[in-house]
Backbone and ligand atoms as CSV (ligand in chain L), in Angstrom:
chain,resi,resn,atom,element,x,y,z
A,1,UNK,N,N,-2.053,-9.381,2.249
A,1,UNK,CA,C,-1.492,-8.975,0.971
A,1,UNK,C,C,-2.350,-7.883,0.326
A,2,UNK,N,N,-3.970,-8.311,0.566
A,2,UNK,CA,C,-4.614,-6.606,0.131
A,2,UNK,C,C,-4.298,-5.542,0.879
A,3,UNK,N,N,-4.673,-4.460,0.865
A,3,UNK,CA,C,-4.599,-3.329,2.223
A,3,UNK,C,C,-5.709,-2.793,2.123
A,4,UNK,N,N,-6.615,-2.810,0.862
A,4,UNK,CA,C,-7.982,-1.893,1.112
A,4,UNK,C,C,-8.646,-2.263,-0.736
A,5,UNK,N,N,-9.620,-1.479,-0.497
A,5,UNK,CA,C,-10.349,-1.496,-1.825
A,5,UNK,C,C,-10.027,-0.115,-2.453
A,6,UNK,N,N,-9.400,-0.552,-3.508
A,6,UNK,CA,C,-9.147,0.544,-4.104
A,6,UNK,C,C,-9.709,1.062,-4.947
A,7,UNK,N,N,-10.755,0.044,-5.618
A,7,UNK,CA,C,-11.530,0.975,-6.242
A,7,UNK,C,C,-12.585,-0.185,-7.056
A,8,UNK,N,N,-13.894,0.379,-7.429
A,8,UNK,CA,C,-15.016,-0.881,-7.908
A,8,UNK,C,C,-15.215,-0.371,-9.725
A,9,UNK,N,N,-14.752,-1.371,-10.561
A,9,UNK,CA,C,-15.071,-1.011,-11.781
A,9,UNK,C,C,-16.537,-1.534,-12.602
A,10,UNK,N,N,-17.165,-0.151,-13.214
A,10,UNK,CA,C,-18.301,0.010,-13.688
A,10,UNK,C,C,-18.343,-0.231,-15.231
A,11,UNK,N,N,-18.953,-0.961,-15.657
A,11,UNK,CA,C,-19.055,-1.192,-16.966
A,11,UNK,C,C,-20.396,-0.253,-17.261
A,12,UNK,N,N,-20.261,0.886,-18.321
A,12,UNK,CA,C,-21.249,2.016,-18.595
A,12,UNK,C,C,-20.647,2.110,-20.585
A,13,UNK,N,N,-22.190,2.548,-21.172
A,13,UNK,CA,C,-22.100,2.343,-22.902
A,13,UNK,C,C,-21.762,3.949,-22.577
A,14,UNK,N,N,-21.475,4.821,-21.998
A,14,UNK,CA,C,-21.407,6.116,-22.550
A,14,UNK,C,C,-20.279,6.545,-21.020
A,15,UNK,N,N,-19.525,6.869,-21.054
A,15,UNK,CA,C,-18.743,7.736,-19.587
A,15,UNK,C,C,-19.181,9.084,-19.408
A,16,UNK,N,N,-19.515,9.829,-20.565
A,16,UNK,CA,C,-20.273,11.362,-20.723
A,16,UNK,C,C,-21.408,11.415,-19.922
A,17,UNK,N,N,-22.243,10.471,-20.501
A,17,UNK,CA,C,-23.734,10.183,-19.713
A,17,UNK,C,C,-23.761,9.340,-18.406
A,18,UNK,N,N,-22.780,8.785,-17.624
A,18,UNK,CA,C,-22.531,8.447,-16.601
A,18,UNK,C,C,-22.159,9.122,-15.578
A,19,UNK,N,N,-21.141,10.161,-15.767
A,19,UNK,CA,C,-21.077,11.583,-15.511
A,19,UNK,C,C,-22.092,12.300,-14.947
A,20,UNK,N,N,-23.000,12.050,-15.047
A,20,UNK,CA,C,-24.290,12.463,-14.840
A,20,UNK,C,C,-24.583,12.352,-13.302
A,21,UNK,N,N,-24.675,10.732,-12.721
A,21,UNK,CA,C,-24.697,10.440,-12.039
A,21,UNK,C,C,-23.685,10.626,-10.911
A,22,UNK,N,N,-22.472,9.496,-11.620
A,22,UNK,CA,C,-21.367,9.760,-10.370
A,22,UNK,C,C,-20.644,10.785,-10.324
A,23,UNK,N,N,-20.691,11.980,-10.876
A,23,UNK,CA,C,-20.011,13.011,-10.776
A,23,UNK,C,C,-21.351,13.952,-10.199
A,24,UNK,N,N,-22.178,14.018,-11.081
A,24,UNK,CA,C,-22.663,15.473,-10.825
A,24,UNK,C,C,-24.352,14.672,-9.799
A,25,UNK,N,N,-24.716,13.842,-9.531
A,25,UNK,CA,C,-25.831,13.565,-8.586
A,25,UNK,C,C,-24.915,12.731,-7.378
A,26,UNK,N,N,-24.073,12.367,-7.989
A,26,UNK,CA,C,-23.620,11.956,-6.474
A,26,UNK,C,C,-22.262,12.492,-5.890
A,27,UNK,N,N,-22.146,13.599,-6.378
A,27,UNK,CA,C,-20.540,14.283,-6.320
A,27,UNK,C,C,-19.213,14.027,-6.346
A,28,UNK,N,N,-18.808,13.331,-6.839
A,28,UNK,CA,C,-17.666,12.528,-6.690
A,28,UNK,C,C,-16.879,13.120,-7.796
A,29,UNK,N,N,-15.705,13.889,-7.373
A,29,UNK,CA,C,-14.862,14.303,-8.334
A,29,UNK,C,C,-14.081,13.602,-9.492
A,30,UNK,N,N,-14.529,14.084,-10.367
A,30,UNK,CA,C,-13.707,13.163,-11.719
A,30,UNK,C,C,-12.278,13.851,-11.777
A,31,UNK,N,N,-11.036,12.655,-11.657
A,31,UNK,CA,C,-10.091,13.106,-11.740
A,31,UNK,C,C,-9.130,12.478,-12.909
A,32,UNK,N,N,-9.416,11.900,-13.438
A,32,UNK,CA,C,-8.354,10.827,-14.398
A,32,UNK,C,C,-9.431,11.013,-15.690
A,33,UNK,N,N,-9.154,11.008,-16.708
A,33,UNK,CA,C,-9.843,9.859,-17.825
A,33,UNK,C,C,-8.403,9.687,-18.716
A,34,UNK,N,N,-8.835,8.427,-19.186
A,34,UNK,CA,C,-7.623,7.836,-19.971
A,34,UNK,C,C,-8.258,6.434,-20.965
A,35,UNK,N,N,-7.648,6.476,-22.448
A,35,UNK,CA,C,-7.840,5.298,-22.884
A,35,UNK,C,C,-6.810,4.556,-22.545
A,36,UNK,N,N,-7.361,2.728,-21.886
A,36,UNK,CA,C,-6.518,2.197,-21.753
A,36,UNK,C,C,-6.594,1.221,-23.159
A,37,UNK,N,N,-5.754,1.618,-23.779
A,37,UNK,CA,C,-5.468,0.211,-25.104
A,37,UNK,C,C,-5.583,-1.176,-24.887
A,38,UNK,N,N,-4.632,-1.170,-23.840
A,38,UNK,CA,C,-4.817,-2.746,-23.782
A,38,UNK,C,C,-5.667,-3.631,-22.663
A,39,UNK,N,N,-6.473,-2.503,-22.072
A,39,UNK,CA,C,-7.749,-3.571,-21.779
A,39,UNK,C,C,-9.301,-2.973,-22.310
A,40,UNK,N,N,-8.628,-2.296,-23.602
A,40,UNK,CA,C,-9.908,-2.242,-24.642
A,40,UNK,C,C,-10.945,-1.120,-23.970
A,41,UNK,N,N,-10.317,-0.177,-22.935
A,41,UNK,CA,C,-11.577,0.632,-22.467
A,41,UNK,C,C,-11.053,1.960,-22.418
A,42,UNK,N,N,-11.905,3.110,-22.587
A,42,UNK,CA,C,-12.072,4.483,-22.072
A,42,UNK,C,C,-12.192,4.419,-20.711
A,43,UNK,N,N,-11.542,5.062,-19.848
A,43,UNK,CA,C,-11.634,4.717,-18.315
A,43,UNK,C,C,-11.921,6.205,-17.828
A,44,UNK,N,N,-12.308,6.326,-16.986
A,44,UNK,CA,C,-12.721,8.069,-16.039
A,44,UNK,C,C,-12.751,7.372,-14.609
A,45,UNK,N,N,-11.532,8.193,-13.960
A,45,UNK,CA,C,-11.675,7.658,-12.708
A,45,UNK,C,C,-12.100,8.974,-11.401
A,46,UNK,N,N,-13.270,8.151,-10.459
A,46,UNK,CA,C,-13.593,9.469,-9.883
A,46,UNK,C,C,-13.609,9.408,-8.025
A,47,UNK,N,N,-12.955,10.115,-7.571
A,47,UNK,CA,C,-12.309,10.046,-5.825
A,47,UNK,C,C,-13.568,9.869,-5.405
A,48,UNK,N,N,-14.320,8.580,-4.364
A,48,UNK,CA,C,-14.641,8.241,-3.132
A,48,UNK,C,C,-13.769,8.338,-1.729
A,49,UNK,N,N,-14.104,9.251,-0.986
A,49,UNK,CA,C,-12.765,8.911,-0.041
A,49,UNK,C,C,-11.340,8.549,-0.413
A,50,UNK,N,N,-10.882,7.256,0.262
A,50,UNK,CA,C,-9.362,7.020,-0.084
A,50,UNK,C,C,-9.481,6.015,-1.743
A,51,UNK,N,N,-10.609,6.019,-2.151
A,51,UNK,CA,C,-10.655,4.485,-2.851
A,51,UNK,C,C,-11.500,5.522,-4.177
A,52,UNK,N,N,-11.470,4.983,-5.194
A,52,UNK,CA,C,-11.953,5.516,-6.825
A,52,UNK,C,C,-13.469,4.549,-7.108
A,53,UNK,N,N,-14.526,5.606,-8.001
A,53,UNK,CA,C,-15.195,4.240,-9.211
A,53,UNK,C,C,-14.666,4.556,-10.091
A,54,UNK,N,N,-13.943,3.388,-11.086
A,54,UNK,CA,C,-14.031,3.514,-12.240
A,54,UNK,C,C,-14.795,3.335,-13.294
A,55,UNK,N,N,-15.420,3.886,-14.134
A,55,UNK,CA,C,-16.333,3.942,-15.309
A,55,UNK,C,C,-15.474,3.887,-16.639
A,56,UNK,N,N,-16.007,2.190,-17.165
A,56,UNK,CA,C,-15.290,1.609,-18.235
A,56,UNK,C,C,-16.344,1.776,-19.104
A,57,UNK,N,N,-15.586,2.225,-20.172
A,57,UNK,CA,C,-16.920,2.321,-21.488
A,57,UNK,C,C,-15.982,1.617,-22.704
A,58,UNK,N,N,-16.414,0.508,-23.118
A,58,UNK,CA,C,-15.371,-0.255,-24.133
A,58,UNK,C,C,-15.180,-0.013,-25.312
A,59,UNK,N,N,-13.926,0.173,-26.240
A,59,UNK,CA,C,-13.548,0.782,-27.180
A,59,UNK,C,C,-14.193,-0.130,-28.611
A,60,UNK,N,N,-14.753,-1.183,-28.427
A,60,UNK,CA,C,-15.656,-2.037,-29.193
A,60,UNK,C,C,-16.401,-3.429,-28.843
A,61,UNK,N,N,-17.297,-3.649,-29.677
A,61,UNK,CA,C,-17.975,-4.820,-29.008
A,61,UNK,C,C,-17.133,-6.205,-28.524
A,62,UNK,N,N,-15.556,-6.331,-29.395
A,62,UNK,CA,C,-15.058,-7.489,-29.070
A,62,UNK,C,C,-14.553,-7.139,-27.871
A,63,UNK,N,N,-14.491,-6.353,-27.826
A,63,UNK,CA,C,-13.327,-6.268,-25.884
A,63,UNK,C,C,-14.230,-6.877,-25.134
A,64,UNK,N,N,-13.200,-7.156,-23.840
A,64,UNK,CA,C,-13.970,-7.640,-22.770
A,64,UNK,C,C,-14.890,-7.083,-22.198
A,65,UNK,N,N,-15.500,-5.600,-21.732
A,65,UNK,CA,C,-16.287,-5.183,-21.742
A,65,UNK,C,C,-17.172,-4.703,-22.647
A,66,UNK,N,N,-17.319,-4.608,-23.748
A,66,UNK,CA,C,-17.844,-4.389,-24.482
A,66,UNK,C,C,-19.016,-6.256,-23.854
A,67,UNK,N,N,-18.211,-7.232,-24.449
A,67,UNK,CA,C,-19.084,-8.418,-24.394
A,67,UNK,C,C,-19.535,-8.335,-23.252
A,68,UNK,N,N,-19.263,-7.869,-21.760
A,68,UNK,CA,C,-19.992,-7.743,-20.886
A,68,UNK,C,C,-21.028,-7.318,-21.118
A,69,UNK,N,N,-20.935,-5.971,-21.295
A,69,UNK,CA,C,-21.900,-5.030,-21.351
A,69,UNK,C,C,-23.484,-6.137,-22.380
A,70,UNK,N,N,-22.964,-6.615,-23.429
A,70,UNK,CA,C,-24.029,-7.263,-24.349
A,70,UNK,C,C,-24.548,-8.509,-23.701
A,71,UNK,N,N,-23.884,-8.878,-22.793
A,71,UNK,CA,C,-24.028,-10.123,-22.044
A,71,UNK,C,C,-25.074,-9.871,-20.711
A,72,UNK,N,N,-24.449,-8.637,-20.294
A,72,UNK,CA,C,-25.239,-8.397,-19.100
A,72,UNK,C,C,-25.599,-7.422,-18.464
A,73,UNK,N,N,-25.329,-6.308,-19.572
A,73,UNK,CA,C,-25.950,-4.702,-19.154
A,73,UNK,C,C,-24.864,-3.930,-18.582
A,74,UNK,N,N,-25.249,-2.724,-18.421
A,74,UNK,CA,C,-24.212,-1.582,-17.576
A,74,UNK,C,C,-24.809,-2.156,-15.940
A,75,UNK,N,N,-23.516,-1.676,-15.520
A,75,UNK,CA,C,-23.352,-2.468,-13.999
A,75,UNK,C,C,-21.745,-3.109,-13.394
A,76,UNK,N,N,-21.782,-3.301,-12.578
A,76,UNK,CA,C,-20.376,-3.706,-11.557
A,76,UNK,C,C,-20.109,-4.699,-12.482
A,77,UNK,N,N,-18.580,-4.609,-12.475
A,77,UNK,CA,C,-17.868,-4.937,-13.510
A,77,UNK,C,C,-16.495,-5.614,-13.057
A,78,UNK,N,N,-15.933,-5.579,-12.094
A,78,UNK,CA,C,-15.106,-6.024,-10.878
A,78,UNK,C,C,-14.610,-5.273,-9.872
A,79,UNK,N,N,-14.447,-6.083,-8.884
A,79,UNK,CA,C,-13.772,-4.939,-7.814
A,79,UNK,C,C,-12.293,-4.984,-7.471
A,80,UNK,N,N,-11.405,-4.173,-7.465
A,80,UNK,CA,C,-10.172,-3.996,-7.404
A,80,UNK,C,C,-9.367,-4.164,-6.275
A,81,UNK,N,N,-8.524,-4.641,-5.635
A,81,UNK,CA,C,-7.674,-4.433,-4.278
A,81,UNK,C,C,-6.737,-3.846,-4.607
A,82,UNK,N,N,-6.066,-2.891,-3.393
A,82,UNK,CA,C,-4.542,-2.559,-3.568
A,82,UNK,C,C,-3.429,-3.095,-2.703
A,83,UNK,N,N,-2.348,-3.082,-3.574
A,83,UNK,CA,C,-1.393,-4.367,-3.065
A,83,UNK,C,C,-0.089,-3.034,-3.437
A,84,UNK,N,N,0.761,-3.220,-2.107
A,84,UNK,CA,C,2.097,-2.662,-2.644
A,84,UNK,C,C,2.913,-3.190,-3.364
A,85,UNK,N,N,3.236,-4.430,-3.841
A,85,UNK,CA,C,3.657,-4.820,-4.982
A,85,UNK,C,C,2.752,-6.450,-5.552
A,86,UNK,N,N,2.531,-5.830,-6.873
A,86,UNK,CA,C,2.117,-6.687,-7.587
A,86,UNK,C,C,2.394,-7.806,-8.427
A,87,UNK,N,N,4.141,-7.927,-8.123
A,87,UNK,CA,C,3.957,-9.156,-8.305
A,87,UNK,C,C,4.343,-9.981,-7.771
A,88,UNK,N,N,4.890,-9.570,-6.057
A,88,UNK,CA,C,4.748,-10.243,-4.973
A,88,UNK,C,C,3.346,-11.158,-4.701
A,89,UNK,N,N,2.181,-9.701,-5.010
A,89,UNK,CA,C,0.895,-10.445,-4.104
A,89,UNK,C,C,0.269,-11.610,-4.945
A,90,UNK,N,N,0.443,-11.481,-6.823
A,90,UNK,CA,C,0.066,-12.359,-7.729
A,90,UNK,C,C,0.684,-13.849,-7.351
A,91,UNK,N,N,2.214,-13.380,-6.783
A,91,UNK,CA,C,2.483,-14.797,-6.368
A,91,UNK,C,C,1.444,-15.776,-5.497
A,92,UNK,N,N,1.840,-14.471,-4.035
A,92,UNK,CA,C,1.262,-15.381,-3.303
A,92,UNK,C,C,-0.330,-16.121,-3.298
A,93,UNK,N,N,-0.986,-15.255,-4.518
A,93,UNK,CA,C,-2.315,-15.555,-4.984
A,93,UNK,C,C,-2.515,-16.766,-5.664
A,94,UNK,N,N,-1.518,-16.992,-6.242
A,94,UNK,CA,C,-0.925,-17.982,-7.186
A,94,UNK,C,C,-1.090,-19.118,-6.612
A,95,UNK,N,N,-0.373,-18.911,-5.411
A,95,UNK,CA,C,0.142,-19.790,-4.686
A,95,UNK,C,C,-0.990,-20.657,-3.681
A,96,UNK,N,N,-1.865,-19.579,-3.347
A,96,UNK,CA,C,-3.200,-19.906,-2.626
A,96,UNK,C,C,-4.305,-20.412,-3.359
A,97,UNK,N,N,-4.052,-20.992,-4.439
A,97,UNK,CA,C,-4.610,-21.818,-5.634
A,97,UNK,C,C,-5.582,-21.073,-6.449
A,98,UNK,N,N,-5.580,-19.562,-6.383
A,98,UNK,CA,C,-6.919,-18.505,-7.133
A,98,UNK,C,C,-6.259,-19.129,-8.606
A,99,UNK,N,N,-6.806,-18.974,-9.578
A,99,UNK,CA,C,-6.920,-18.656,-10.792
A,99,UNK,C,C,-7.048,-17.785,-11.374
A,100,UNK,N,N,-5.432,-17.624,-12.171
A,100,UNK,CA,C,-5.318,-16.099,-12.570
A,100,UNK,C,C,-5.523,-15.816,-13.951
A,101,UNK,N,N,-6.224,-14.739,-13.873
A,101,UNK,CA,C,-6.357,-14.581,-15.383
A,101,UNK,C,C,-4.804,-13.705,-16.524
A,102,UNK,N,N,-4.162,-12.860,-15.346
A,102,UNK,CA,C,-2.890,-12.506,-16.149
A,102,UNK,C,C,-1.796,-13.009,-14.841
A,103,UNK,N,N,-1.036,-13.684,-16.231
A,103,UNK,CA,C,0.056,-14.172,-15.283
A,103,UNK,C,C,1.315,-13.575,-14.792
A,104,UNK,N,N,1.059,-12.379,-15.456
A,104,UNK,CA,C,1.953,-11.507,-15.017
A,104,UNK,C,C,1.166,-9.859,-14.618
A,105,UNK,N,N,1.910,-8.685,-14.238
A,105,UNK,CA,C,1.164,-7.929,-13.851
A,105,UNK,C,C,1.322,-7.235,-15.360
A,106,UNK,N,N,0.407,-6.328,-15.713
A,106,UNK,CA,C,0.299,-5.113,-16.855
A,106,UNK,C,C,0.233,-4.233,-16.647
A,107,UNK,N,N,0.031,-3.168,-17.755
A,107,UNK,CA,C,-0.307,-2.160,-16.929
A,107,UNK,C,C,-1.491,-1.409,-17.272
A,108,UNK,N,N,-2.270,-1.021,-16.005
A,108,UNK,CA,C,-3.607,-0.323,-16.123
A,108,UNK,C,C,-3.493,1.067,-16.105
A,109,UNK,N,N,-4.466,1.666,-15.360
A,109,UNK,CA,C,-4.806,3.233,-15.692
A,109,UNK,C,C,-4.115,4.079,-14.760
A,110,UNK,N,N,-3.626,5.610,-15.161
A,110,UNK,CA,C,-2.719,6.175,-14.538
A,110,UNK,C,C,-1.334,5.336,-14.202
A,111,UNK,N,N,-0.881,4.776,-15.089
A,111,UNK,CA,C,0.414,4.128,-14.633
A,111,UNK,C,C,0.621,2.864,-13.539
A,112,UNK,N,N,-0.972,2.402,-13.357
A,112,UNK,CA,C,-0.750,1.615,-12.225
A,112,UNK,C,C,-0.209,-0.013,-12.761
A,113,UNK,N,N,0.206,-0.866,-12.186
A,113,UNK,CA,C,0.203,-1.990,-12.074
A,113,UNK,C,C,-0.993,-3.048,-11.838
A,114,UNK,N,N,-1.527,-3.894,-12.620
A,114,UNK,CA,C,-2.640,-4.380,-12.406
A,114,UNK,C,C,-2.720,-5.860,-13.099
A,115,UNK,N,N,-3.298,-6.656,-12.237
A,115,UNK,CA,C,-3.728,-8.153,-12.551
A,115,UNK,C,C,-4.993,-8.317,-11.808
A,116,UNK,N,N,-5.597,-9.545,-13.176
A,116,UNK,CA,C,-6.885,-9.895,-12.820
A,116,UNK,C,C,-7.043,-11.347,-12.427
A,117,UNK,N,N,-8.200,-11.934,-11.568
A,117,UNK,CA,C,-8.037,-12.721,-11.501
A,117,UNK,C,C,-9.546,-13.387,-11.999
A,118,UNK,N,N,-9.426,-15.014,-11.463
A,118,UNK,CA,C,-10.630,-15.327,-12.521
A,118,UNK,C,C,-12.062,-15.799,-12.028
A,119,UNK,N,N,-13.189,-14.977,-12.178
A,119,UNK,CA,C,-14.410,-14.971,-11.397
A,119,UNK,C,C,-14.182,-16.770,-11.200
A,120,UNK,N,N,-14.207,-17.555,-11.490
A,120,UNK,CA,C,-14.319,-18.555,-11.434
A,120,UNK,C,C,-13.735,-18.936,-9.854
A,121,UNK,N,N,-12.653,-18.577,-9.708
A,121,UNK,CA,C,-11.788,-18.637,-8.374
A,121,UNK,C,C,-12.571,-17.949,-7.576
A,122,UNK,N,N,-12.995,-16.849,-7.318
A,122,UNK,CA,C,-13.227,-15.605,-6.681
A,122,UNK,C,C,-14.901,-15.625,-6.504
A,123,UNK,N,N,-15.163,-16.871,-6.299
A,123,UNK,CA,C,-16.932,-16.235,-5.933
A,123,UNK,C,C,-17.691,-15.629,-6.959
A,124,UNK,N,N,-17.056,-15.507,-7.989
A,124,UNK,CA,C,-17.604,-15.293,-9.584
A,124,UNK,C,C,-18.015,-13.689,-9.335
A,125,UNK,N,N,-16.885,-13.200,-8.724
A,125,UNK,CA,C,-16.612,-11.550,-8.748
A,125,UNK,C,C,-15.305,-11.690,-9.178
A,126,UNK,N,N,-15.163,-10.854,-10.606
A,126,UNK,CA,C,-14.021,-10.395,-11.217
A,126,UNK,C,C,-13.286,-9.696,-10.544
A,127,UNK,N,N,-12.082,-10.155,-10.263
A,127,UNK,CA,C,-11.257,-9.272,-9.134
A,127,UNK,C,C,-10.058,-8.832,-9.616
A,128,UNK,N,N,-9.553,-7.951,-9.047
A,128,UNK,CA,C,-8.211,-7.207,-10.073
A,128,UNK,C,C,-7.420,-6.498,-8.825
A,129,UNK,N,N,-5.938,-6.609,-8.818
A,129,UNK,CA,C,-5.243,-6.455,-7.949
A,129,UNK,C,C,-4.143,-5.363,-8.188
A,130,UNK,N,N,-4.043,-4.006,-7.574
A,130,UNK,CA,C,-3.520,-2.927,-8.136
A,130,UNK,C,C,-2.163,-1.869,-7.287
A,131,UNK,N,N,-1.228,-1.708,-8.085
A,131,UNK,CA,C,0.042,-1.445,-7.780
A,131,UNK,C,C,0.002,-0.339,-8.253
A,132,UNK,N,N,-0.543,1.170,-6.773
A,132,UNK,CA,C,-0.517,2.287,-7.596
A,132,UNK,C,C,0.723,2.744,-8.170
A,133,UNK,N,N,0.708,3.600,-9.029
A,133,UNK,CA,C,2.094,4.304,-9.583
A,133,UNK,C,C,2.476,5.219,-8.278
A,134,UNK,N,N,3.605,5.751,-8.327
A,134,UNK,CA,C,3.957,6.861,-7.276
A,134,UNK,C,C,3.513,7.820,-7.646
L,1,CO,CO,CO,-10.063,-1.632,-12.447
């Protein structure tokens, strides 16, 4: 039901000053930035090969990253799979007893389709499952 890693999300207090690094010391083209509203973050997404990092910088301390970040520093933040449909694979995730954190899919950055699931299930790696846009 996965097909690959599509991409590892970074929890960072600044995306400007992160930039730094994954764009300009480690070259990786920045191609996206976007606020996502409803999972509370500034997002910049930047091409590895076939697969993205994303660099989440949170729109305030109550969001979920934001409390990361105060909880446990800038750093890996979850890692993403891609699924051709998402809410086929949530089923069958469902179904394989994970614990989901959205029970339906939403929507994430660039138009994609996206559900998370719950470190608790997952080896206590935040995992998130993604239905690119066309
Ligand atoms: Co993500």
């Amino acid at each position: 039901v996965l097909s690959t890693i599509d991409h590892v999300g970074i929890a960072v207090y600044d995306i400007d000053e992160s930039l730094a690094l994954y764009r300009d010391a480690l070259g990786m083209p920045l191609v996206h930035r976007e606020t996502v509203a409803e999972q509370g973050v500034d997002a910049a997404l930047l091409d590895v090969g076939d697969g993205h990092v994303e660099l989440l910088q949170p729109l305030g301390p109550e969001t979920a990253v934001g409390k990361f970040l105060e909880r446990r520093g800038p750093g890996l933040h979850h890692v993403a799979y891609r699924v051709a449909d998402a809410d086929a694979a949530l089923e069958e995730l469902r179904a394989a007893g994970l614990r989901l954190i959205d029970e339906a899919p939403r929507t994430g950055i660039r138009g994609s389709r996206v559900a998370f699931l719950h470190p608790s299930s997952t080896g206590g790696v935040l995992t998130e499952i993604v239905e690119p846009a066309e």
